[in-house]
C-alpha positions in Angstrom: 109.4 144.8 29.4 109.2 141.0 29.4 106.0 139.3 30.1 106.0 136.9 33.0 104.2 133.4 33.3 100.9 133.3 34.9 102.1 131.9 38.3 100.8 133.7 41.7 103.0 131.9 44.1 106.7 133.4 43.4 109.4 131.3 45.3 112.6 133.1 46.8 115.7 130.6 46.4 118.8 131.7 47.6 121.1 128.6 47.2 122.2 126.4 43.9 120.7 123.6 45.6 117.2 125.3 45.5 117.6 126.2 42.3 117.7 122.8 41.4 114.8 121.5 43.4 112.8 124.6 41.7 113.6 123.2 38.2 112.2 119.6 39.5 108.9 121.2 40.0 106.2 122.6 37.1 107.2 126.5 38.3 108.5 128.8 35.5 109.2 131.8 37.6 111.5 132.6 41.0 112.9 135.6 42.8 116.8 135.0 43.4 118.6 137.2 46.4 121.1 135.8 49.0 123.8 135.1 46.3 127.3 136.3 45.1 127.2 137.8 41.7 129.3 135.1 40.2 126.9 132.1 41.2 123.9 134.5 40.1 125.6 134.3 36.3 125.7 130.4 36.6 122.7 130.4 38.0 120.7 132.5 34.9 121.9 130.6 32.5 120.8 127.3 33.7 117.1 129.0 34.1 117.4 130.7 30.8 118.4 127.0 29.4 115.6 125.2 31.2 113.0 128.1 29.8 112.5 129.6 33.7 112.4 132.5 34.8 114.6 134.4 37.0 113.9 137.5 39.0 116.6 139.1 41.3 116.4 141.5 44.2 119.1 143.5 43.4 120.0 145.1 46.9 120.6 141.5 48.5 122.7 140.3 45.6 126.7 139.9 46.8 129.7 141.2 44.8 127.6 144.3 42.4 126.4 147.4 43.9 123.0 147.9 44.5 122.5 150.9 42.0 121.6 152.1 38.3 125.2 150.7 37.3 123.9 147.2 39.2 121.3 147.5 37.0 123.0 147.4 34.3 125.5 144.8 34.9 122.5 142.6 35.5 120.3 143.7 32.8 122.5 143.6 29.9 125.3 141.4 30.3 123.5 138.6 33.0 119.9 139.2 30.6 117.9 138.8 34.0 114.1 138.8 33.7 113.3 141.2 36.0 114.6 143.2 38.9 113.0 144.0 42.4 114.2 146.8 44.3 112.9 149.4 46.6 114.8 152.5 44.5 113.5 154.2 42.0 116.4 154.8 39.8 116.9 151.0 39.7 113.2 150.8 38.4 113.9 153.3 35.9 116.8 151.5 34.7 115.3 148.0 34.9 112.3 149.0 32.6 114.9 151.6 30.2 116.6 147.8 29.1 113.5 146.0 28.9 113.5 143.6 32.5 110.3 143.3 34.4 110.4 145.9 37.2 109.0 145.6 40.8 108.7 148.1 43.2 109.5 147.2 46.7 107.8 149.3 49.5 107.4 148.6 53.1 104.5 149.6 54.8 105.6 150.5 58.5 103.0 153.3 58.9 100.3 156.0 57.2 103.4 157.9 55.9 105.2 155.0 54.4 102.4 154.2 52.7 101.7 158.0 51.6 105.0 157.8 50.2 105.6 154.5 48.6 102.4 155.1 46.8 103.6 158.7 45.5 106.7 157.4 44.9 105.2 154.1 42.9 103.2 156.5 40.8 105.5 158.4 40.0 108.1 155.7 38.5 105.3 153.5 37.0 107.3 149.9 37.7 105.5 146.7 36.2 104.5 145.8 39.5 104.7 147.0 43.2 105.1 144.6 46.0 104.2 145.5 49.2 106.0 144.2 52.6 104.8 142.6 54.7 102.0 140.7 52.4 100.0 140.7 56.0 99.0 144.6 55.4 96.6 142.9 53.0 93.7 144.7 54.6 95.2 147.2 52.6 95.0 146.2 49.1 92.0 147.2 48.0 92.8 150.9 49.1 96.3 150.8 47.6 94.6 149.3 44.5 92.4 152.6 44.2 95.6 154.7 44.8 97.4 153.3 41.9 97.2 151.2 38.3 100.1 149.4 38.6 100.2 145.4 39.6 99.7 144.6 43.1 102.4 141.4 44.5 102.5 141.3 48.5 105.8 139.5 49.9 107.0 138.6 53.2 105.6 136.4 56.2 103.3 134.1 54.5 103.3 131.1 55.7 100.3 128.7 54.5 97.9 128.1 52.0 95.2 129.6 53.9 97.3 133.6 54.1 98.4 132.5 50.9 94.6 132.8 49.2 93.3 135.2 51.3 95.9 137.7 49.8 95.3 136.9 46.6 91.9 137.1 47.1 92.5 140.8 48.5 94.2 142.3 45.5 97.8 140.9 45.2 98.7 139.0 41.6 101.5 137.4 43.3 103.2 136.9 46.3 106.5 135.9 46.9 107.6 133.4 49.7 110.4 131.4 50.4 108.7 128.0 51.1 108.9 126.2 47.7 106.6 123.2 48.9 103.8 126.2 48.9 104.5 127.6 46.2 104.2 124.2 44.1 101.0 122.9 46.4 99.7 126.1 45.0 100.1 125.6 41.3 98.9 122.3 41.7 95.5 123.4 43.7 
């Protein structure tokens, strides 16, 4: 597993022209999604060359199936840093060739939860992130349920949210406003 920069505000970029604002700013980390496989290549080497970081969500990546042989592909040959997915075999093979692995699980009810926990536990990913970050009353339960790194994702929209989640349990949160992200680091 590779170790991640301390950084709690995680922007999503899904363009080549955020990319480049991202490596304007003091950020080390990002989720990519949103892209076709063959501008995701381009786009880990120029983070690998600038020393960022790149993660990718895997199931909203264009051109590579979202599965173990996705995994794969973007594990070994495109060296990502780290994969987000909501299925556990992609976890599994995420953390078998050495990428960061985060959990996705959507809390729509008791059950979900009930389930995403179990089904956290039992695959032990480097992190689970939790959808929508505004279930953040939550966290502190979900952080008694299970050891594993707490990130939140989705809906957050200012600073304000943005602290109170962290301050509920989440080590990161991932949004797709950049300006937040970097007001963050900065504050």
């Amino acid at each position: 597993m590779k170790n991640l920069p301390e950084q709690p505000l995680i922007p999503v970029l899904t363009t080549m022209k955020q990319v480049e604002l991202f490596l304007e700013t003091p950020l080390s980390l990002c989720l990519l999604q949103d892209m076709h496989y063959s501008l995701l290549k381009e786009v880990v080497r120029i983070l690998h060359e600038n020393q960022r970081f790149g993660l990718v969500h895997i199931e909203l990546i264009h051109g590579i199936s979202n599965d173990e042989f996705g995994a794969q592909i973007l594990t070994q040959q495109l060296r990502v840093d780290g994969i987000i997915s909501s299925k556990p075999k992609i976890i599994e093979t995420a953390k078998k060739n050495h990428a960061f692995a985060i959990q996705r699980v959507f809390l729509i009810d008791s059950k979900s939860l009930t389930r995403g926990l179990a089904s956290v536990n039992e695959t032990n990913p480097d992190a689970m992130e939790v959808m929508p970050a505004l279930t953040y009353p939550l966290f502190e339960m979900i952080r008694e349920k299970t050891s594993v790194e707490l990130w939140a994702g989705g809906l957050v929209k200012n600073e304000d949210i943005a602290k109170t989640i962290l301050e509920s349990g989440a080590k990161r949160i991932t949004v797709s406003d950049l300006a937040l992200c970097v007001k963050m680091k900065q504050s």
